[in-house]
N, C-alpha and C positions, 0 to 999 in steps of 0.2 A: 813319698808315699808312706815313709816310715810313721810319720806324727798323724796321719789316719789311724782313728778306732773305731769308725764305724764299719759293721760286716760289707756294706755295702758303699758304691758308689754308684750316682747319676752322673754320667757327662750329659752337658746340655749346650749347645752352640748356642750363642749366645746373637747372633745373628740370623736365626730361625724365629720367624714372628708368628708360626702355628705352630710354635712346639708343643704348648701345653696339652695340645689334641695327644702329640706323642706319647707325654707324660701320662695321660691317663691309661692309655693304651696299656703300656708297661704299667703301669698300676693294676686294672686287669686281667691282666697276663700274671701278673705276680698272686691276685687274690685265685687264679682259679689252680694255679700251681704249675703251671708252664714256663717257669724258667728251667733253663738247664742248671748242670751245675754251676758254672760260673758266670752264670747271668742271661740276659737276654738284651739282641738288639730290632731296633727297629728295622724292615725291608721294604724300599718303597716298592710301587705298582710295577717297575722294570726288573726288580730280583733284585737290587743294589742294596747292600747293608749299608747303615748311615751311622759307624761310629762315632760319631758326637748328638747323638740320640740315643744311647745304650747304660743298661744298668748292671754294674758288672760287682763278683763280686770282688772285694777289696784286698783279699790276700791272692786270691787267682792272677791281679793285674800285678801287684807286688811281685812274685813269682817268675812270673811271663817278665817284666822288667829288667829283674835282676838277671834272669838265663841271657839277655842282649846283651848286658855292663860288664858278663863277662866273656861275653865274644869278642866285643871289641875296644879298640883304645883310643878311638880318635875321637871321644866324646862329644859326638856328634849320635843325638837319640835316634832311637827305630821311630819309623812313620808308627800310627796308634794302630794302623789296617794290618801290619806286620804285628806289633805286639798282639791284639785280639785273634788274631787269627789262629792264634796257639790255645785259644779257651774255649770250652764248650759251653755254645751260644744257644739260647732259644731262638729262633727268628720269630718276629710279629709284626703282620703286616702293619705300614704305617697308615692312618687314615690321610684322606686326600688333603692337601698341603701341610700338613706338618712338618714335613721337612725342608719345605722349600724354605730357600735361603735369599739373602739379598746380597749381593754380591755388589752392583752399582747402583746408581739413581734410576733406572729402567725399573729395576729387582723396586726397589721402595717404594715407585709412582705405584705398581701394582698393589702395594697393601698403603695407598693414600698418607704416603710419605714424600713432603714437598721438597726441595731444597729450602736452607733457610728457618725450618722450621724449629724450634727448642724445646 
């Protein structure tokens, strides 16, 4: 995190094929002035925050980081749901599937994803 200069960061799962719905969302959310201090994450339709759809900001996560490296020594990192949970988050609800994920070949046939395909 050190060689970050930008104020801010987007996590974005890179396995979410209706993210960009998210992205706007938080786009949004940022133009009407509803982040918190340290950012805002997306909440799907069950209350569930989706840390790898969130925009955080970049010394807040820096911070929240370092306070873990120095709890422990078995350099072995905090989950991301443990480090954010220490930042003050806007929640925004996500629009409907942007957050779903693909997990296996099931997950893929659903957004017309074959086996085999390139």
């Amino acid at each position: 995190m050190q060689v970050l200069d930008s104020e801010w960061t987007l996590l974005l799962a890179c396995y979410m094929p209706g993210a960009s719905q998210g992205v706007h969302a938080l786009r949004l959310a940022w133009e009407r002035q509803e982040f918190g201090t340290d950012g805002a994450i997306l909440v799907d339709s069950a209350g569930f925050r989706q840390p790898l759809l969130g925009c955080y900001r970049t010394e807040a996560l820096r911070l929240a980081l370092l306070s873990f490296n120095a709890q422990t020594s078995t350099g072995k990192g905090p989950s991301l749901r443990k480090v954010i949970a220490r930042l003050n988050l806007a929640e925004v609800l996500a629009p409907a599937g942007s957050v779903a994920d693909i997990d296996d070949w099931v997950d893929a046939q659903v957004w017309g994803i074959e086996k085999g395909m390139a």
